[in-house]
N, C-alpha and C positions, 0 to 999 in steps of 0.2 A: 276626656273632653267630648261634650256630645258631637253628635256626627253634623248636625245644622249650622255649629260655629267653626268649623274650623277655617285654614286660611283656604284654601281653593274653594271651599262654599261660598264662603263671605263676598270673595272677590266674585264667586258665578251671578250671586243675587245681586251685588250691585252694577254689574255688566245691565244685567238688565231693568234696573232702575236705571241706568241709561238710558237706555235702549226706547226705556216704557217715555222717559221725560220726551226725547227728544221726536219718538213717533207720534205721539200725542201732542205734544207741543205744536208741530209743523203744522199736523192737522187740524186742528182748531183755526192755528193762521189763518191756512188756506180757507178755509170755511167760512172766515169773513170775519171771523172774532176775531177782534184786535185784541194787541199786547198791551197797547199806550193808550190810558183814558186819560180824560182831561179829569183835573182836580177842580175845586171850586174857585180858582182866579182862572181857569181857562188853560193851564197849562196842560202842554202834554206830559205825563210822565210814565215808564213803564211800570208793569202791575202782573204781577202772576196767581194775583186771588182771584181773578174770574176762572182764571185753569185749575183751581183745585176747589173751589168753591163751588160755581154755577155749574162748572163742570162733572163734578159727582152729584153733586144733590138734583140737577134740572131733570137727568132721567127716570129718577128715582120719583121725583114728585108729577112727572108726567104719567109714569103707569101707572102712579096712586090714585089721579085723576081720572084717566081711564078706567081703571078696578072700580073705582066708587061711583061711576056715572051707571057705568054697566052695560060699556060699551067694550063689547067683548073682542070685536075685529079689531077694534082699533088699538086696543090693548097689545095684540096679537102683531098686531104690524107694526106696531111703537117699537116693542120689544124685537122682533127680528132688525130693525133698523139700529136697532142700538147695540145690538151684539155682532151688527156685521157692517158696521163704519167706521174707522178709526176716528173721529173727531170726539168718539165717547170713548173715556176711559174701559171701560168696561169691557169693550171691545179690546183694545189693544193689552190688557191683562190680559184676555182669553187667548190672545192669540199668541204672546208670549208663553204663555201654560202649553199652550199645545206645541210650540217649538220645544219647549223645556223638556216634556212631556218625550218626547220624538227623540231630542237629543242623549235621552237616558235612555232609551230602550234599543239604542242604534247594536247593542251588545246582544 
């Protein structure tokens, strides 16, 4: 069996798709993005497509934005902002890697 599926992997990687759901999750909250949009009668209902949706693709099409303006600081500051905020994904995979990272080499 390859060494990526076995059971104490499987179980480590989904520990931290935990981990990744519910640090990112929180954050976004707190950030002001809400969970509950209202539908087209006004209702609130909860919704977890703005967290995987707007939430991967908004940073991605900000620095795209930035790259092609050619606005090179602000590119520069986007991108540090987004790999050092949890309310972006991106971030909180980086920092999981780097716990990951840390926790294998502890030998």
């Amino acid at each position: 069996m390859n060494y990526y599926w076995n059971k104490f992997n499987l179980v480590k990687w989904l520990i931290y798709l935990v981990l990744f759901l519910i640090i990112y999750g929180l954050s976004f909250y707190s950030l002001g993005n809400t969970l509950y949009r209202a539908d087209s009668s006004g209702k609130k209902i909860f919704s977890l497509s703005p967290l995987f949706t707007e939430g991967f693709i908004g940073p991605i099409r900000s620095l795209y934005i930035m790259a092609s303006t050619g606005n090179f600081y602000g590119f520069v500051h986007l991108f540090v902002v987004f790999i050092t905020n949890f309310w972006s994904p991106y971030a909180v995979i980086l920092f999981l890697y780097i716990i990951n990272f840390n926790l294998t080499n502890l030998t």
